[in-house]
TORKOL-4160 file (C-alpha; in steps of 0.2 Angstrom, whole numbers, padded with zeros to 4 digits, m for minus):
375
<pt num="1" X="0485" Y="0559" Z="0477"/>
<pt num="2" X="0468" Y="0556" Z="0468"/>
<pt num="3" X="0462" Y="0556" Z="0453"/>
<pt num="4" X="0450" Y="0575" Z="0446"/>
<pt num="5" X="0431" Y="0573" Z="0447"/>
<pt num="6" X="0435" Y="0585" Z="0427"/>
<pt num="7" X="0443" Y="0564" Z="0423"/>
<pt num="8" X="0427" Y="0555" Z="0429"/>
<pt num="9" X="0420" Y="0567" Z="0419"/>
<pt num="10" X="0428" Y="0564" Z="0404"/>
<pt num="11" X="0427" Y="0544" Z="0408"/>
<pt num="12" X="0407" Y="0544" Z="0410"/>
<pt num="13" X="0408" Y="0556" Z="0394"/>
<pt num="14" X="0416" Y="0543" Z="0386"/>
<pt num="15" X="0407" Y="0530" Z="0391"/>
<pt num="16" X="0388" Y="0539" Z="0384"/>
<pt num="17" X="0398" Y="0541" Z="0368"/>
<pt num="18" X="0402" Y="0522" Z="0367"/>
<pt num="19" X="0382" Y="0519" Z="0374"/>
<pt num="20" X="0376" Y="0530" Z="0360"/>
<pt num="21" X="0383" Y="0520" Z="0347"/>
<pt num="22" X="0378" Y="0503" Z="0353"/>
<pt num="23" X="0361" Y="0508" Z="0357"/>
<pt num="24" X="0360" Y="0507" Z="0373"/>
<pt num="25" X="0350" Y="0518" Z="0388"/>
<pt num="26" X="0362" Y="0518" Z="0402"/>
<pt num="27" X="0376" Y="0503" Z="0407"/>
<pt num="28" X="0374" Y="0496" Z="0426"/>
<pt num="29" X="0387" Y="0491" Z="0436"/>
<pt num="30" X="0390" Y="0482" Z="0452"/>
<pt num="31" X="0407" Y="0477" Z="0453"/>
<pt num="32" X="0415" Y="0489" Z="0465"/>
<pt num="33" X="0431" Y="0493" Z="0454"/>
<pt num="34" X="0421" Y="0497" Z="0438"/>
<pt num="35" X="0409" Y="0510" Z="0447"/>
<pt num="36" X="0425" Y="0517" Z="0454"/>
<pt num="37" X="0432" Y="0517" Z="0438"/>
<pt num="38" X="0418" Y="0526" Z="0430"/>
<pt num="39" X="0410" Y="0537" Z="0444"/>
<pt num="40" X="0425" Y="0539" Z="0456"/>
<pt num="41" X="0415" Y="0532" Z="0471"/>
<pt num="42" X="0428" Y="0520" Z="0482"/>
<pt num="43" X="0416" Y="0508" Z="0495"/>
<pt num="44" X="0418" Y="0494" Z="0505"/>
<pt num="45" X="0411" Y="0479" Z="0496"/>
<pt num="46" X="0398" Y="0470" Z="0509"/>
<pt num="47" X="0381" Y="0460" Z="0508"/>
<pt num="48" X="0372" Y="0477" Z="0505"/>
<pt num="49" X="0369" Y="0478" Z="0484"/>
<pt num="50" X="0372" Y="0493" Z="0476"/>
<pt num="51" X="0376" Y="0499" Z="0459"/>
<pt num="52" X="0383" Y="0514" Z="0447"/>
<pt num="53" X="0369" Y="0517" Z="0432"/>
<pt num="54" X="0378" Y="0529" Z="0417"/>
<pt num="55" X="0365" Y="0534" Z="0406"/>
<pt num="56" X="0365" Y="0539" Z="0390"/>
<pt num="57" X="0365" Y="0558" Z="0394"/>
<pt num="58" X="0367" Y="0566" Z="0411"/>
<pt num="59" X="0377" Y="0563" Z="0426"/>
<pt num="60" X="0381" Y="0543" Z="0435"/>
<pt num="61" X="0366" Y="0538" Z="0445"/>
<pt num="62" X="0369" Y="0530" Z="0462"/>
<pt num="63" X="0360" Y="0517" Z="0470"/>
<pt num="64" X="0366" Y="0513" Z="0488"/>
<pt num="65" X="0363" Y="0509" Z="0504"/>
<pt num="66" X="0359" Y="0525" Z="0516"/>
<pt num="67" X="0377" Y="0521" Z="0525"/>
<pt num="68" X="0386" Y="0525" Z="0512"/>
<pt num="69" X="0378" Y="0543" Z="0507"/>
<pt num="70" X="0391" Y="0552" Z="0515"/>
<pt num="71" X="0403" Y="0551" Z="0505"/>
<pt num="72" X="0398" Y="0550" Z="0489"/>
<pt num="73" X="0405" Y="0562" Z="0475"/>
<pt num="74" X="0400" Y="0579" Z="0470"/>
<pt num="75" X="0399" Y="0576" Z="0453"/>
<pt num="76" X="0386" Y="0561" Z="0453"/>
<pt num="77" X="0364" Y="0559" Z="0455"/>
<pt num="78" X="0362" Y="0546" Z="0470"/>
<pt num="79" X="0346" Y="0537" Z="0478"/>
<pt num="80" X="0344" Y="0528" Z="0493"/>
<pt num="81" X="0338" Y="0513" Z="0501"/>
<pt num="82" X="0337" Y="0510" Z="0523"/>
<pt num="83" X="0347" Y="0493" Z="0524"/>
<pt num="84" X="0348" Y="0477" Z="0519"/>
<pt num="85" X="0339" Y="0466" Z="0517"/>
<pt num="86" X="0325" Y="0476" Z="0518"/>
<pt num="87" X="0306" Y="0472" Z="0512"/>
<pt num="88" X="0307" Y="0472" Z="0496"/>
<pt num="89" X="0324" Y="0464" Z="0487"/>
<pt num="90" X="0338" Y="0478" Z="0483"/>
<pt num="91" X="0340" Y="0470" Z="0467"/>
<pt num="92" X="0321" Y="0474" Z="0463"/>
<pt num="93" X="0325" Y="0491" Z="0470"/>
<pt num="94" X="0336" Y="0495" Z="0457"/>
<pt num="95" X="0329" Y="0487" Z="0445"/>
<pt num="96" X="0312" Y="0500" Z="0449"/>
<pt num="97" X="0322" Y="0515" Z="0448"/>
<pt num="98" X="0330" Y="0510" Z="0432"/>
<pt num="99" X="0311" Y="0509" Z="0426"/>
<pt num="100" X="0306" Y="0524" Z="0432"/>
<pt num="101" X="0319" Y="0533" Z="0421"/>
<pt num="102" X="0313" Y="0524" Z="0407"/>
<pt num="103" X="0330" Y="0516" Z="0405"/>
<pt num="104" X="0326" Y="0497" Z="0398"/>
<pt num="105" X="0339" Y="0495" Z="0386"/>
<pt num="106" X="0354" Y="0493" Z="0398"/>
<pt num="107" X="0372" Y="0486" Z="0397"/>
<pt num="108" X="0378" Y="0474" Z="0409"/>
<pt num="109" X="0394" Y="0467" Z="0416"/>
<pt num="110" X="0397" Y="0448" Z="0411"/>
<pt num="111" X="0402" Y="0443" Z="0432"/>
<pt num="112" X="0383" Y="0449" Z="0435"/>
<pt num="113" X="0376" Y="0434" Z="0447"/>
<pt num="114" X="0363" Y="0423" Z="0438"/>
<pt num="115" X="0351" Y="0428" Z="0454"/>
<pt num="116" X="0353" Y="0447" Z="0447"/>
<pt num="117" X="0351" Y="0443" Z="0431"/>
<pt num="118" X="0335" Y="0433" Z="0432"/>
<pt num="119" X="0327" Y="0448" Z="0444"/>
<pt num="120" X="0335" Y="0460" Z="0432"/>
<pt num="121" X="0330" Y="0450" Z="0413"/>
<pt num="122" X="0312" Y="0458" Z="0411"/>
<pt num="123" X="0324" Y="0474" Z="0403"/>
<pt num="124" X="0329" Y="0471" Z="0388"/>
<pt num="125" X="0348" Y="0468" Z="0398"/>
<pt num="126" X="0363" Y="0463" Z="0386"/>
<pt num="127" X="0380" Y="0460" Z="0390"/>
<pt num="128" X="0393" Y="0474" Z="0387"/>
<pt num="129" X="0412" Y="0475" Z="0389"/>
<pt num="130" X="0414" Y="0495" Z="0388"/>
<pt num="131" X="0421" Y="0497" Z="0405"/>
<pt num="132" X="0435" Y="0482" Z="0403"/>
<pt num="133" X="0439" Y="0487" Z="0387"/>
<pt num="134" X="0441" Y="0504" Z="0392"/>
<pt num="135" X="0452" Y="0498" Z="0410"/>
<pt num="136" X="0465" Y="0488" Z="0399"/>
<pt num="137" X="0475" Y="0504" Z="0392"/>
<pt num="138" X="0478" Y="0516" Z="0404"/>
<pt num="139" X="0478" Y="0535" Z="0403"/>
<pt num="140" X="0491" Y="0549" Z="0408"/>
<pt num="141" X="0484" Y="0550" Z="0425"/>
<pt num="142" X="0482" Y="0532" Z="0430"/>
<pt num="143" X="0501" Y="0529" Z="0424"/>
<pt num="144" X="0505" Y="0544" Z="0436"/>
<pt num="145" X="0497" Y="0534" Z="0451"/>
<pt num="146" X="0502" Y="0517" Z="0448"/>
<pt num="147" X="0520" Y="0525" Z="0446"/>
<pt num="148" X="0519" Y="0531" Z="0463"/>
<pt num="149" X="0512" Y="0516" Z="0470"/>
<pt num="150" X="0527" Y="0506" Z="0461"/>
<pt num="151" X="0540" Y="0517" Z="0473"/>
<pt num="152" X="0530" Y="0512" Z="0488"/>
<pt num="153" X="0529" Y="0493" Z="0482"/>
<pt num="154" X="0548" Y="0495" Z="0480"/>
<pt num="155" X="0549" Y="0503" Z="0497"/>
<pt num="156" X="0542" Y="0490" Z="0507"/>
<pt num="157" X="0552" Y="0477" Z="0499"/>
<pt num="158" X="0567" Y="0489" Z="0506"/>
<pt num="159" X="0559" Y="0489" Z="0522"/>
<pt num="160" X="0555" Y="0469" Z="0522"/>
<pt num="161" X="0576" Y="0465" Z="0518"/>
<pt num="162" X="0578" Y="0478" Z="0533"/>
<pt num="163" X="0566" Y="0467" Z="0543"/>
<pt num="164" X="0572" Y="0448" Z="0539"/>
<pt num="165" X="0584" Y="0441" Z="0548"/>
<pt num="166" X="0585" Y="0424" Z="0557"/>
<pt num="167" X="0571" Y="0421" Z="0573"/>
<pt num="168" X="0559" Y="0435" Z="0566"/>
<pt num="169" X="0543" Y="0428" Z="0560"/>
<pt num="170" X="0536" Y="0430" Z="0543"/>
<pt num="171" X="0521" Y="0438" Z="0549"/>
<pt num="172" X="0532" Y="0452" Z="0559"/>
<pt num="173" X="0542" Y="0454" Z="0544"/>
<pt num="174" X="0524" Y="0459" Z="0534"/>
<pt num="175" X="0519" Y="0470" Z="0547"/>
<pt num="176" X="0533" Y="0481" Z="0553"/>
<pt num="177" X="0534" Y="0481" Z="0534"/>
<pt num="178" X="0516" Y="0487" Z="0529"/>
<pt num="179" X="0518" Y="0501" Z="0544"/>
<pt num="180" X="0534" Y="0507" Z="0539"/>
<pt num="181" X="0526" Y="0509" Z="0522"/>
<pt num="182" X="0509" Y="0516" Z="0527"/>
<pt num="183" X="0518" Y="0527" Z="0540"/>
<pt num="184" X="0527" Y="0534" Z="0525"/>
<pt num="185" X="0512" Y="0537" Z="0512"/>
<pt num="186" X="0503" Y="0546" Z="0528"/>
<pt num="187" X="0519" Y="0559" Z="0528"/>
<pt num="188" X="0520" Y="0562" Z="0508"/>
<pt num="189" X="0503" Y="0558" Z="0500"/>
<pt num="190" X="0491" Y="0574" Z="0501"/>
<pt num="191" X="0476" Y="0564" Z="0503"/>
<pt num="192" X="0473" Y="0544" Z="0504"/>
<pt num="193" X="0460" Y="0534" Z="0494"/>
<pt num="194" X="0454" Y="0522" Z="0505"/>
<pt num="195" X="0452" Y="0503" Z="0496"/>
<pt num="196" X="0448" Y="0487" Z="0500"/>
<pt num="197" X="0463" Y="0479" Z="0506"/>
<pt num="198" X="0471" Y="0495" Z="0513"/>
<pt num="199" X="0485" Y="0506" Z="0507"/>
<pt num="200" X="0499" Y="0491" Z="0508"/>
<pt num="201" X="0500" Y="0473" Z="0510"/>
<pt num="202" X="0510" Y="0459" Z="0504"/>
<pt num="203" X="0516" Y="0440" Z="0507"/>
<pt num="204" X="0530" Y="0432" Z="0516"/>
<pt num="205" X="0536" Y="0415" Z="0513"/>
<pt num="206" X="0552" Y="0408" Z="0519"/>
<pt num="207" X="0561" Y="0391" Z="0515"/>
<pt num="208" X="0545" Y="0378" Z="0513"/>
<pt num="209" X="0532" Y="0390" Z="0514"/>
<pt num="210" X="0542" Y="0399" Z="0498"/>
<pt num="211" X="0534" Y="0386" Z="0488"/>
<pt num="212" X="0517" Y="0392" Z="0490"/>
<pt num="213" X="0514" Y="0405" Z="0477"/>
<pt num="214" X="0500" Y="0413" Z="0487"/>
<pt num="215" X="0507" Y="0406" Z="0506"/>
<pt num="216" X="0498" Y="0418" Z="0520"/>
<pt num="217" X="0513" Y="0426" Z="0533"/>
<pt num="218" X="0513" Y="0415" Z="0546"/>
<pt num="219" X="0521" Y="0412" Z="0563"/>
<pt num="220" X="0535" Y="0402" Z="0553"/>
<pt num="221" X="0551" Y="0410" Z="0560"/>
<pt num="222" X="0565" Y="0414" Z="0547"/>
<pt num="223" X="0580" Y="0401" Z="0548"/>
<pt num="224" X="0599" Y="0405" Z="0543"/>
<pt num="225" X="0601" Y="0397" Z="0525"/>
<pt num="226" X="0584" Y="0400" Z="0520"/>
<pt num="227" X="0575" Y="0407" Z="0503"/>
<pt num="228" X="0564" Y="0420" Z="0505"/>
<pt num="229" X="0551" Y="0429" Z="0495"/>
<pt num="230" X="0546" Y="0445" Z="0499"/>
<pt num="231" X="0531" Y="0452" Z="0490"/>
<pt num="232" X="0522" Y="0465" Z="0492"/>
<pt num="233" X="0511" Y="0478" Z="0484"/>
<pt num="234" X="0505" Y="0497" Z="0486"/>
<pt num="235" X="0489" Y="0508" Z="0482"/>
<pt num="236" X="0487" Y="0526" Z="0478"/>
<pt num="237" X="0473" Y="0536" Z="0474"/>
<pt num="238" X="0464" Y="0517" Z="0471"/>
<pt num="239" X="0479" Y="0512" Z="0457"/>
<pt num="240" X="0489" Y="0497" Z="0461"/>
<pt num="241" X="0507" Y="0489" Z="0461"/>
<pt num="242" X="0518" Y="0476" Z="0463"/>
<pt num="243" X="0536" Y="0472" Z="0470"/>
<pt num="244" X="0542" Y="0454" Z="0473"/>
<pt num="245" X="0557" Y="0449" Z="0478"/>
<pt num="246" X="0567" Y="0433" Z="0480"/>
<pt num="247" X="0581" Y="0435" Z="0495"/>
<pt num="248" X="0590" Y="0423" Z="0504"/>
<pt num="249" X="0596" Y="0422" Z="0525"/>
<pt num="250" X="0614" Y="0421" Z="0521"/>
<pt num="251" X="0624" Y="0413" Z="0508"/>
<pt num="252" X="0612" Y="0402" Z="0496"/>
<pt num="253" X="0617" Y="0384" Z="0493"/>
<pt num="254" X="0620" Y="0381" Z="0473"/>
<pt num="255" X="0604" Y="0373" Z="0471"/>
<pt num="256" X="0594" Y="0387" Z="0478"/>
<pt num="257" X="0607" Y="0397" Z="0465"/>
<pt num="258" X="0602" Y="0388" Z="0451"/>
<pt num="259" X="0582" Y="0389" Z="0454"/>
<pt num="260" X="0586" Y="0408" Z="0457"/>
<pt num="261" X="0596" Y="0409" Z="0442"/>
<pt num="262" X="0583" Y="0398" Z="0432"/>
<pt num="263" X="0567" Y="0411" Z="0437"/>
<pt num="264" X="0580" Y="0426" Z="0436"/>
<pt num="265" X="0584" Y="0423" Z="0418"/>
<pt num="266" X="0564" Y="0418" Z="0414"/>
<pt num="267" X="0559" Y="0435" Z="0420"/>
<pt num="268" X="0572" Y="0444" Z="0411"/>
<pt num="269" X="0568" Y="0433" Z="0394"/>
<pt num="270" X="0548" Y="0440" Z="0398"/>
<pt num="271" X="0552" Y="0457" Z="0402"/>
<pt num="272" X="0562" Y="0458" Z="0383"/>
<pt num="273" X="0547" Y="0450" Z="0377"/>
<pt num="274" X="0533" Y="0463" Z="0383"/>
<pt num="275" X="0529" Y="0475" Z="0369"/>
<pt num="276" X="0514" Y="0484" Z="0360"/>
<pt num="277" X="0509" Y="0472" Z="0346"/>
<pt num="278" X="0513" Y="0458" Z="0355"/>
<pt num="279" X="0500" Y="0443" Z="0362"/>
<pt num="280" X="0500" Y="0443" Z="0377"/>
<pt num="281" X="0501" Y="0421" Z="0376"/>
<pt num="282" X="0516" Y="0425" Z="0364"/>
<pt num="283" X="0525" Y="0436" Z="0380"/>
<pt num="284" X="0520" Y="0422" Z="0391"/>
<pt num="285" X="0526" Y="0406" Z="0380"/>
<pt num="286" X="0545" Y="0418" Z="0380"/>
<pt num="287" X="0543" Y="0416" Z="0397"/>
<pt num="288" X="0541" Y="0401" Z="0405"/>
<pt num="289" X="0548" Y="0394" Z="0390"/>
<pt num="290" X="0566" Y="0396" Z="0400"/>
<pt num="291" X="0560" Y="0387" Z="0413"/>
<pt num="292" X="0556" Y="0372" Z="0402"/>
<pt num="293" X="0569" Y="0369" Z="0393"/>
<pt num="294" X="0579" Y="0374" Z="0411"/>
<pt num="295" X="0573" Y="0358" Z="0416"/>
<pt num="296" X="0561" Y="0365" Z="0429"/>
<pt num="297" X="0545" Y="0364" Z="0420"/>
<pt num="298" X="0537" Y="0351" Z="0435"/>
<pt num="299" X="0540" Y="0367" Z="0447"/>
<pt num="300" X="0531" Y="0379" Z="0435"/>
<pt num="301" X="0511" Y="0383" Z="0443"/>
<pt num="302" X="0508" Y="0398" Z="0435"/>
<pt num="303" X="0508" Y="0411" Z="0422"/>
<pt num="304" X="0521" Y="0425" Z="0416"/>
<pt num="305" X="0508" Y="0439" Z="0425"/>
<pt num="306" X="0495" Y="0448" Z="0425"/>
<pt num="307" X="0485" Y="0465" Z="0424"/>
<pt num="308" X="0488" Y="0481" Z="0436"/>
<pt num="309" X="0477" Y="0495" Z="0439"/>
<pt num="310" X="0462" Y="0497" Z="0450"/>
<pt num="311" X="0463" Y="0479" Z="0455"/>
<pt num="312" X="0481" Y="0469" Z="0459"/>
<pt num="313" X="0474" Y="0454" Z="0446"/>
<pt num="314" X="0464" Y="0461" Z="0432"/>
<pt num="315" X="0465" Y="0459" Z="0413"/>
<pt num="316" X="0474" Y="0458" Z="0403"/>
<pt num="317" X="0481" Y="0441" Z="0407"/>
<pt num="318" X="0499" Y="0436" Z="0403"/>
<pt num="319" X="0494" Y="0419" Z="0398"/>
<pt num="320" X="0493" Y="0405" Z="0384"/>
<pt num="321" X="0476" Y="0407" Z="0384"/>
<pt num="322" X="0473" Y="0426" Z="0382"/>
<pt num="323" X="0476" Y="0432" Z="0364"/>
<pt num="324" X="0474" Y="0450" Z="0368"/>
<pt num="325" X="0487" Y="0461" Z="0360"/>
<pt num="326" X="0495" Y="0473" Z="0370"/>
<pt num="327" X="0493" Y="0492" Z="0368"/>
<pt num="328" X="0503" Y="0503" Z="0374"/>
<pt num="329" X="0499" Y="0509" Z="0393"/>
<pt num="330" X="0495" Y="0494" Z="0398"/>
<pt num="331" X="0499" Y="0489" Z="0413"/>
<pt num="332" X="0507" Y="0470" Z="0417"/>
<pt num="333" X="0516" Y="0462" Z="0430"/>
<pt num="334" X="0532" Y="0450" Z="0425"/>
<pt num="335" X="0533" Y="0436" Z="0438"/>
<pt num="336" X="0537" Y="0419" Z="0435"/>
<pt num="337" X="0538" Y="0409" Z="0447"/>
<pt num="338" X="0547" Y="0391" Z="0452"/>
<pt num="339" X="0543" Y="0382" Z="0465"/>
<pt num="340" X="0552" Y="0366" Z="0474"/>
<pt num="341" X="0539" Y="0357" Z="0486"/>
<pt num="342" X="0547" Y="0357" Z="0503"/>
<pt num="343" X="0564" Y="0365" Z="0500"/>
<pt num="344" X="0557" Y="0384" Z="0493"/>
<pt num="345" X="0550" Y="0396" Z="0481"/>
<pt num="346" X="0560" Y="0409" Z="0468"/>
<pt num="347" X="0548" Y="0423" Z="0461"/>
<pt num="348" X="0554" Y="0440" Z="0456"/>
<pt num="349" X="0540" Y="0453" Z="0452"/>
<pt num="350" X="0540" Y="0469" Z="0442"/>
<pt num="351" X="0525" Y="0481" Z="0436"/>
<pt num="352" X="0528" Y="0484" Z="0419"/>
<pt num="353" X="0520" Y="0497" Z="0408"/>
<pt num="354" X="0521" Y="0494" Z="0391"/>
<pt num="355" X="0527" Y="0505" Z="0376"/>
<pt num="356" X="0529" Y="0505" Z="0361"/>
<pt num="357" X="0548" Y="0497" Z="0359"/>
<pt num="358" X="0545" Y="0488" Z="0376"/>
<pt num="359" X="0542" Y="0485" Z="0394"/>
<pt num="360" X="0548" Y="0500" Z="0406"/>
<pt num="361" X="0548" Y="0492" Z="0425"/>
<pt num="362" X="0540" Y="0503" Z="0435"/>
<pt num="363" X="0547" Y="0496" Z="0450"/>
<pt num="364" X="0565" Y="0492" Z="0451"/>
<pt num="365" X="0571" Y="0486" Z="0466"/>
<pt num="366" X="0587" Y="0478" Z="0465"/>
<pt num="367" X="0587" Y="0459" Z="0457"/>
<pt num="368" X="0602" Y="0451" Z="0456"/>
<pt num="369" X="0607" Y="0437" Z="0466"/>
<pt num="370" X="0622" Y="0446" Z="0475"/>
<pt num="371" X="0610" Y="0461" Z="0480"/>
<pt num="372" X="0598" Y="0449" Z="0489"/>
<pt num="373" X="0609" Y="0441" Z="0501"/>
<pt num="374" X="0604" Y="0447" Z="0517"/>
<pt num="375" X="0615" Y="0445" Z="0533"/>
């Protein structure tokens, strides 16, 4: 499953529309997920610069290294340069074929390194936010892709319950997960978009390690009486998604019930809250709200969520300090978190799109506490 070269098309189209009417000859890009976004081309980031140009009128214009000329799509104008770091500096060399098309009024992204920007500021270069405006609202087709990478998400946290039992180590658990998963997508998917990161991953921590929102696997071995999270995302055609879920290694003792029960009800109160119309701070206050007045609020090291689409963690940003309104098709995650140093951590996680009357979880894994009682 991928994603027409006729709805890169219609992305660049859009995108020369919106240049037009801020005045601008073409918009540059070098983060890896914006010129996939806006020219379909997936690569490997590495040392070697390279950039998408959409101009005002014609087709994207590639600048990249000679490895990556192979693969580049059908629908797009590329040039060439041997291998880094070469004579003259790649930055330069973009720069000079930006100038030889005459293209000086040019739109940039705001992560653009200041070493760039001081190479690339004899343009008349400006800050522009067309391609993150246009990634926060997703259309028909990405929906249909993250979707599908939501069943595999929801899949592997199958798969991970199927794997978890006492002696197993947390890194065995995430890879006979991630091939049982991958082995899967090969049978069913058509065609696979490579990406950064690969086709599915995810994170195990049991008991301590649990309390580590972002613990690596590790040779840790699961141990009876145990909470466990299992979290774990999936990719299809580039689109992302997310499935978390908090399980425990036999009967949970009542304070790993409470904490559950705490984090259960917070994700709940969150996903109520998630609606077109709505700050995302707001969404996010409803949230972890719960877990204050829970009592819990010194276990709290995180937001409600975040972003989904091309990248895992994008915008917008389920947090106090992101006023964006939601639209409908967004995309969010609902995930808060409680974590007890030394003793475990509790994190359920949906991918949520939003409507119009509210959030639809995409991925709906069983949640309750009796359905997560393994062994």
């Amino acid at each position: 499953m991928k994603l027409s070269s006729e709805f890169y098309q219609k992305i660049c189209h859009k995108i020369q529309d919106t240049l037009d009417t801020q005045s601008l000859d073409a918009l540059l890009l070098f983060e890896p997920a914006n010129i996939a976004y806006a020219t379909g081309f997936f690569h490997l980031r590495t040392e070697r610069p390279l950039a998408a140009v959409i101009p005002r009128e014609g087709v994207p214009l590639l600048l990249i290294p000679l490895l990556e000329v192979d693969h580049v799509p059908e629908h797009t104008e590329v040039e060439t340069y041997f291998d880094y770091p070469g004579e003259i500096n790649r930055i330069e060399w973009i720069k000079s074929h930006l100038k030889k098309r005459a293209l000086v009024n040019v739109g940039i992204e705001d992560s653009l390194a200041i070493s760039s920007h001081k190479i690339l500021s004899d343009l008349k270069i400006r800050s522009s936010s067309i391609i993150s405006q246009m990634r926060l609202v997703k259309t028909p087709e990405e929906v249909v892709l993250i979707s599908k990478a939501a069943e595999y998400a929801d899949y592997a946290v199958e798969r991970a319950v199927h794997h978890t039992r006492p002696g197993v180590t947390e890194f065995e658990i995430n890879e006979r997960t991630r091939m049982d998963v991958s082995e899967r997508m090969l049978e069913e998917l058509e065609e696979i978009v490579p990406v950064q990161g690969g086709m599915c991953g995810g994170l195990v921590g049991s008991g301590k390690n649990g309390a580590l929102p972002h613990g690596l696997p590790s040779s840790k071995k699961v141990e009876k009486g145990e909470s466990i999270i299992l979290s774990f995302g999936a990719a299809v055609g580039g689109y992302q998604a997310e499935s978390e879920r908090t399980g425990f290694v036999g009967s949970p003792a009542p304070e790993q019930k409470e904490a559950f029960e705490v984090m259960y009800e917070a994700q709940k109160k969150g996903g109520e809250a998630v609606r077109a119309g709505v700050k995302c701070s707001d969404v996010n206050e409803q949230c972890l709200q719960v877990i204050r007045e829970r009592g819990y609020e010194r276990y709290l090291r995180h937001r409600m969520g975040h972003g989904i689409g091309l990248q895992g963690h994008e915008p917008p940003w389920i947090e106090e300090g992101d006023t964006t309104v939601l639209q409908e098709n967004m995309v969010i995650s609902n995930e808060p978190g409680v974590y007890i140093p030394g003793f475990g951590g509790f994190r359920h996680s949906d991918t949520v799109l939003v409507t119009k009357t509210g959030g639809n979880a995409l991925t709906t894994c069983p949640k309750t506490l009796d359905s997560l009682v393994i062994g």
